[in-house]
Short mmCIF file of the C-alpha atoms (twelve columns), coordinates in Angstrom:
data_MODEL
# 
_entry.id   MODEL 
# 
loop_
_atom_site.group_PDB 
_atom_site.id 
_atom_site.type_symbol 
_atom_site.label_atom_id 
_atom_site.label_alt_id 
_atom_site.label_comp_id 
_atom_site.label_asym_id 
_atom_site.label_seq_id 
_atom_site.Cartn_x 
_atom_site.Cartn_y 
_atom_site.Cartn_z 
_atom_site.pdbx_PDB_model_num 
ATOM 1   C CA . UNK A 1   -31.104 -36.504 -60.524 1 
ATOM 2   C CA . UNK A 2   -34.655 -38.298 -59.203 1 
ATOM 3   C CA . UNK A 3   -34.023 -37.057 -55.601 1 
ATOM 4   C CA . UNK A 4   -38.183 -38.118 -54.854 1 
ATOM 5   C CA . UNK A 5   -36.978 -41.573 -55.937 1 
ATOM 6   C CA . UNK A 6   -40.381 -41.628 -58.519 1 
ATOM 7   C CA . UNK A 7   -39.500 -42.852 -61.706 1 
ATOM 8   C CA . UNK A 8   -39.424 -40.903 -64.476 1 
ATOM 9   C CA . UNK A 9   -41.770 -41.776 -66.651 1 
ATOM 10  C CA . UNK A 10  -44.609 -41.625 -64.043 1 
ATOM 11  C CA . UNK A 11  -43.714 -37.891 -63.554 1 
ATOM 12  C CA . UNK A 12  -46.011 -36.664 -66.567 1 
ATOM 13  C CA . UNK A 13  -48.936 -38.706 -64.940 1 
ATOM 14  C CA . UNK A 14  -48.429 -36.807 -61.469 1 
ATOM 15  C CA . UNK A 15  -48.435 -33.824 -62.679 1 
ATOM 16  C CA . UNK A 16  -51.703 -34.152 -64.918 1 
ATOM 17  C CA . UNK A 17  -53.195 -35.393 -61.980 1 
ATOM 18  C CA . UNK A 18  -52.086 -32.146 -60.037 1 
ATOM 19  C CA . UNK A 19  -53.334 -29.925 -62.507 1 
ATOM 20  C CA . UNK A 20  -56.635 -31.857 -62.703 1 
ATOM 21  C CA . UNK A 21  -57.398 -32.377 -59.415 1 
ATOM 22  C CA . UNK A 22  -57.073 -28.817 -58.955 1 
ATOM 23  C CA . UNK A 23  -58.795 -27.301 -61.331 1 
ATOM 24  C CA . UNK A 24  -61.851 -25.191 -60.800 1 
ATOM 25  C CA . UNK A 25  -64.538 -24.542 -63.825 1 
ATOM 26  C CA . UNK A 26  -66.147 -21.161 -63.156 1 
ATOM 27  C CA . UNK A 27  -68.623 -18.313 -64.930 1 
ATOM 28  C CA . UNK A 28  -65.926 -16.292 -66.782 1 
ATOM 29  C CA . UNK A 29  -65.423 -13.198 -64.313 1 
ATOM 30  C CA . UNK A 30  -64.545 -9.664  -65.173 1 
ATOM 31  C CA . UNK A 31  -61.701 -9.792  -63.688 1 
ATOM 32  C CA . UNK A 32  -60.404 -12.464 -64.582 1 
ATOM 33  C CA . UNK A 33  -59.663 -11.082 -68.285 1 
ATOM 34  C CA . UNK A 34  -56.101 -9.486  -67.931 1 
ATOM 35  C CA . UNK A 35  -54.877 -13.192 -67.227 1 
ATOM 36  C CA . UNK A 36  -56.731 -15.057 -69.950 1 
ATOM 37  C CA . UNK A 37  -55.483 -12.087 -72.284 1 
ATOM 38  C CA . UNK A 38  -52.766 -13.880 -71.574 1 
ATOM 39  C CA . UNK A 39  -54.176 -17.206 -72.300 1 
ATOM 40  C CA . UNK A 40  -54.902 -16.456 -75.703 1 
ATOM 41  C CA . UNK A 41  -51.459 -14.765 -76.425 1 
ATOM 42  C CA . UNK A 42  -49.776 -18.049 -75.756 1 
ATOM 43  C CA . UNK A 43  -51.971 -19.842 -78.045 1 
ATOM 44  C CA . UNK A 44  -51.921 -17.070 -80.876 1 
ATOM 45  C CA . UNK A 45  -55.365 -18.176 -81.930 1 
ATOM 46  C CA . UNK A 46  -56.378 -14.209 -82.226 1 
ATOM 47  C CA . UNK A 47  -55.411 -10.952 -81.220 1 
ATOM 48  C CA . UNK A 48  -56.014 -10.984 -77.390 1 
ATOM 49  C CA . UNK A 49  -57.519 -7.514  -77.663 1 
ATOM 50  C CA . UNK A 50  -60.588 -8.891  -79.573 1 
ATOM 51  C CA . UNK A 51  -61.416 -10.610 -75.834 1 
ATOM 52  C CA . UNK A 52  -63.112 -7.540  -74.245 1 
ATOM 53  C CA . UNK A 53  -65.091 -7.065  -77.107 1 
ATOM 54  C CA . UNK A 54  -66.237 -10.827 -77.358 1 
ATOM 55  C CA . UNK A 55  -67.227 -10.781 -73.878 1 
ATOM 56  C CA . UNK A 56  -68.952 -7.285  -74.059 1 
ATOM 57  C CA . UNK A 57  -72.739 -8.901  -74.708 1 
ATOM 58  C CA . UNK A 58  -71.978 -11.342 -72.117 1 
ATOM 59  C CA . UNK A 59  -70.658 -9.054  -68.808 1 
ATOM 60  C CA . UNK A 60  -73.430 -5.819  -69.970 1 
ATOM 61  C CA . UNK A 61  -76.377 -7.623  -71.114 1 
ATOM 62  C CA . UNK A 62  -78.307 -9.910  -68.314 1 
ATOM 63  C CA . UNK A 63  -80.163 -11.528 -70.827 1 
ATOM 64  C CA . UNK A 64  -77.620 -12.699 -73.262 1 
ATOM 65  C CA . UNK A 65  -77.392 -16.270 -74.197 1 
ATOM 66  C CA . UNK A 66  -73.810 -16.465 -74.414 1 
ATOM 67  C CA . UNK A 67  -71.640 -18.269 -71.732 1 
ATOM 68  C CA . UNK A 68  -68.607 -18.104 -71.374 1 
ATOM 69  C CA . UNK A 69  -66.139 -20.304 -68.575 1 
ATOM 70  C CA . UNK A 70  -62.684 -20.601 -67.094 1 
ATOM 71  C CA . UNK A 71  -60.579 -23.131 -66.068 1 
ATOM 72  C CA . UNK A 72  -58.656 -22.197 -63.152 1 
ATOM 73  C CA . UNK A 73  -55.952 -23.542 -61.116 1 
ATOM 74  C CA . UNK A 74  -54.445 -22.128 -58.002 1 
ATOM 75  C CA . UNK A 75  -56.611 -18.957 -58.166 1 
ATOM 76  C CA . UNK A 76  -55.184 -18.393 -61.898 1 
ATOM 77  C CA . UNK A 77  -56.915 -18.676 -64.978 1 
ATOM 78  C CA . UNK A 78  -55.602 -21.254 -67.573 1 
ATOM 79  C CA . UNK A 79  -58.269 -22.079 -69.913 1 
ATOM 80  C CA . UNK A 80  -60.922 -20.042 -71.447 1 
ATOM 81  C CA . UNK A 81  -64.357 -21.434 -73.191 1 
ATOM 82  C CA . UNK A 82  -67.042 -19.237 -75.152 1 
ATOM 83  C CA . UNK A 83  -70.241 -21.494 -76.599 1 
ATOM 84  C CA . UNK A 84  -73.483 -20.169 -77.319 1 
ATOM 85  C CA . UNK A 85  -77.063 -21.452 -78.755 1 
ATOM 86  C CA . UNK A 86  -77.519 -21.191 -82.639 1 
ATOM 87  C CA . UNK A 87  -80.364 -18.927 -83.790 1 
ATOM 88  C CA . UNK A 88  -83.000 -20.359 -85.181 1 
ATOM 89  C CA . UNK A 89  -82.437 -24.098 -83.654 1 
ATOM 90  C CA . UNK A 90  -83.884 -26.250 -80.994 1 
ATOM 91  C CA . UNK A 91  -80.936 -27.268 -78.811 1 
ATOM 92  C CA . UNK A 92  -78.303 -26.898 -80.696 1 
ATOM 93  C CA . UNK A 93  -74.668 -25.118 -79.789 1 
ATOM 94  C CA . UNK A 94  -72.135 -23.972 -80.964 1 
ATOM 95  C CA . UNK A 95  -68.265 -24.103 -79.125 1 
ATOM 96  C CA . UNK A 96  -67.376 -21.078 -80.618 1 
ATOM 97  C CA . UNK A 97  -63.405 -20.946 -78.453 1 
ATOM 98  C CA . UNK A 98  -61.965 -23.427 -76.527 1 
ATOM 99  C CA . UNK A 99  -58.304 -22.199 -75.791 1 
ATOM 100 C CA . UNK A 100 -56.228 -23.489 -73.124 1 
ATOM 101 C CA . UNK A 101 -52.561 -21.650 -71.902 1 
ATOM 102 C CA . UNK A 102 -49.526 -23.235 -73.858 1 
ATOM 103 C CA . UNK A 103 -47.574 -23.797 -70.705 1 
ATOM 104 C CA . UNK A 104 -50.791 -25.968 -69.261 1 
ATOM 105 C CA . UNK A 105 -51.859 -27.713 -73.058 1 
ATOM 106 C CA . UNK A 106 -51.757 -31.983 -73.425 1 
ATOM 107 C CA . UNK A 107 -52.554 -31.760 -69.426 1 
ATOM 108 C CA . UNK A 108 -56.097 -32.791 -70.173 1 
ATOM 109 C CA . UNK A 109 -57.423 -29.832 -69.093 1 
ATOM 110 C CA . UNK A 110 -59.010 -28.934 -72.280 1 
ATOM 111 C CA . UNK A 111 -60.925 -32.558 -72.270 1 
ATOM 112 C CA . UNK A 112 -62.264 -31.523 -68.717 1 
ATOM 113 C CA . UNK A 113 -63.106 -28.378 -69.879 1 
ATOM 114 C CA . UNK A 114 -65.125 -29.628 -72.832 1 
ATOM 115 C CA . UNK A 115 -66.585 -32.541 -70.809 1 
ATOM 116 C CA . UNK A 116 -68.088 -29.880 -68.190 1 
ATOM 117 C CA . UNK A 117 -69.872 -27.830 -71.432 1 
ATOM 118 C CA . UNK A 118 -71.310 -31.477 -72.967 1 
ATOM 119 C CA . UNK A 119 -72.555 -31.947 -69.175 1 
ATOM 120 C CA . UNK A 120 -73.939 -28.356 -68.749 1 
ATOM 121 C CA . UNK A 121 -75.930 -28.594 -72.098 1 
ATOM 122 C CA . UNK A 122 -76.786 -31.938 -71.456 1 
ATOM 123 C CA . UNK A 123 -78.706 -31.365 -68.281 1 
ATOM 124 C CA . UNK A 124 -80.207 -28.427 -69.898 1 
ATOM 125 C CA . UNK A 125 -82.037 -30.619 -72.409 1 
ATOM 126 C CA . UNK A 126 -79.901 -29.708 -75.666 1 
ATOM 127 C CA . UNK A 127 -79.240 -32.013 -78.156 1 
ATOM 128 C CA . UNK A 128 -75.965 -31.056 -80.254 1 
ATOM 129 C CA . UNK A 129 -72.913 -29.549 -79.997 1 
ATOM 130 C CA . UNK A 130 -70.555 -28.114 -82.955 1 
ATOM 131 C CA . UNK A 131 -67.064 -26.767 -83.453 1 
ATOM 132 C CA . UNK A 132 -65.701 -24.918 -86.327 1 
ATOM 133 C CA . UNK A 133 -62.322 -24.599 -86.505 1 
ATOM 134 C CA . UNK A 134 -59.439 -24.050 -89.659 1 
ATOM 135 C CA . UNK A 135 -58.099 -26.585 -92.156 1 
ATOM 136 C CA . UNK A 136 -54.735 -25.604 -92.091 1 
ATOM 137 C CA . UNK A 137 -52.144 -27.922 -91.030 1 
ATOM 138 C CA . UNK A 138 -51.392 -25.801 -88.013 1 
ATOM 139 C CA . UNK A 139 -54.607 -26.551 -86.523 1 
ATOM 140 C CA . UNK A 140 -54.840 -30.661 -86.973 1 
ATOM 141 C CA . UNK A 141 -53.665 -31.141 -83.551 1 
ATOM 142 C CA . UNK A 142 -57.118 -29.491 -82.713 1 
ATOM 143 C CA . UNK A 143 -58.927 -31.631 -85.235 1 
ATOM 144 C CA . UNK A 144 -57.673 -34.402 -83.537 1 
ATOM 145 C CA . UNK A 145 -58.534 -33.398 -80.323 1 
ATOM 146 C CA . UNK A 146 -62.194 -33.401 -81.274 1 
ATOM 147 C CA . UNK A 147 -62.353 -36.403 -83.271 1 
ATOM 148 C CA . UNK A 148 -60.500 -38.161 -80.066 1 
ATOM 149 C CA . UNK A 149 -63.831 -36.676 -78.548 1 
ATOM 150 C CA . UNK A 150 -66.578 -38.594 -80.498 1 
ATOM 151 C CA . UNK A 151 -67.044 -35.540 -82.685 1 
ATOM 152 C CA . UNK A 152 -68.241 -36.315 -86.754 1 
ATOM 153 C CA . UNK A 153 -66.476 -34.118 -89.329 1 
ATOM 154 C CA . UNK A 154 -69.750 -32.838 -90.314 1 
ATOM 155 C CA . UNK A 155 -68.700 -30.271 -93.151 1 
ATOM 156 C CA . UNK A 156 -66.444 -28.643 -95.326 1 
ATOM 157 C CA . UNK A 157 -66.382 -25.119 -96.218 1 
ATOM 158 C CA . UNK A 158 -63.546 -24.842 -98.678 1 
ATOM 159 C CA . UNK A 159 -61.877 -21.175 -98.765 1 
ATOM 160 C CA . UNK A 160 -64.126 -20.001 -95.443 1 
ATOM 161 C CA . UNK A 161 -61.679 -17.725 -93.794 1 
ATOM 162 C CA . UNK A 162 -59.205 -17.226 -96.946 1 
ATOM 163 C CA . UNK A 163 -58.460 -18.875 -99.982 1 
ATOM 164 C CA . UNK A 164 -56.587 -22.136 -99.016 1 
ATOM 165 C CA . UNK A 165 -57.837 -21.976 -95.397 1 
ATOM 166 C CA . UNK A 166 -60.958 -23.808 -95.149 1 
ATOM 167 C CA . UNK A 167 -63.644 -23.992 -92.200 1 
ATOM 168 C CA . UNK A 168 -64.050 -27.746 -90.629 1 
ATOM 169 C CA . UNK A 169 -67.358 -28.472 -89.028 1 
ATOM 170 C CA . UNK A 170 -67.543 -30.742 -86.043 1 
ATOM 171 C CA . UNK A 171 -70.909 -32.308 -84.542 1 
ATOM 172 C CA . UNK A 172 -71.514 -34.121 -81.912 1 
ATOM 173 C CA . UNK A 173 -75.243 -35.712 -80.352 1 
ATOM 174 C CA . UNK A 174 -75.001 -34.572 -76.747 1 
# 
């Protein structure tokens, strides 16, 4: 039963709009890993104990390129981002994880989350952004996702990470 008297198929709207309106973009905080450990279980892109070591360069070293954000609502974090500059290149980045927390995914919080890194390297004068990401059929909702994004299949690696799973390169002008 509606008991709010809203109809039903405005209810997915509302509660996007929630979830956006309330989320906060921050500098990735020590503390906050325990909860996007978390994060990346539910997505089961990696092991979640590969995080710490990820993020080691980032929280020890005050001169490290690397930056890494999180998406947070109500004081919780619910999305994770890691990008970083390419050696040898003028201006160009690479969006090395994007990963947003199952229960909170097709909210749009991973478009506001990748809108905020094309706006931070934007008004730091870089030029292009790229994704890499797996061929495998379990992974074309994410292909999607950037090519819904104005990103250019750039490349093909075939067999990158194993035989049968190849690496899909994404580019996009910032």
């Amino acid at each position: 039963m509606n008991e709010l008297n809203i109809p039903f198929n405005t209810l997915p709207m509302m509660i996007n709009s929630y979830y956006l309106h309330n989320l906060n973009i921050t500098k990735t905080e020590q503390n906050h890993l325990p909860l996007l450990k978390k994060v990346i279980d539910s997505t089961g892109l990696f092991p979640s104990e590969y995080l710490e070591g990820m993020m080691e360069d980032y929280f020890t070293n005050s001169h490290s390129d690397d930056v890494w954000i999180t998406g947070i609502i109500n004081d919780s974090p619910v999305g994770i981002a890691y990008f970083a500059p390419e050696r040898l290149t003028n201006g160009t980045y690479n969006l090395y994880l994007i990963a947003i927390a199952k229960e909170f995914q097709n909210l749009g919080i991973g478009t506001l989350m990748i809108e905020y890194i094309e706006t931070f390297l934007k008004q730091s004068n870089n030029r292009i952004l790229i994704v890499e990401t797996s061929g495998l059929s379990e992974f074309q909702s994410t292909r999607v996702f950037y090519q819904k994004r104005s990103y250019f299949k750039e490349a093909i690696i075939r067999d990158f990470y194993n035989d049968g799973n190849d690496k899909i390169v994404f580019w996009k002008k910032l």
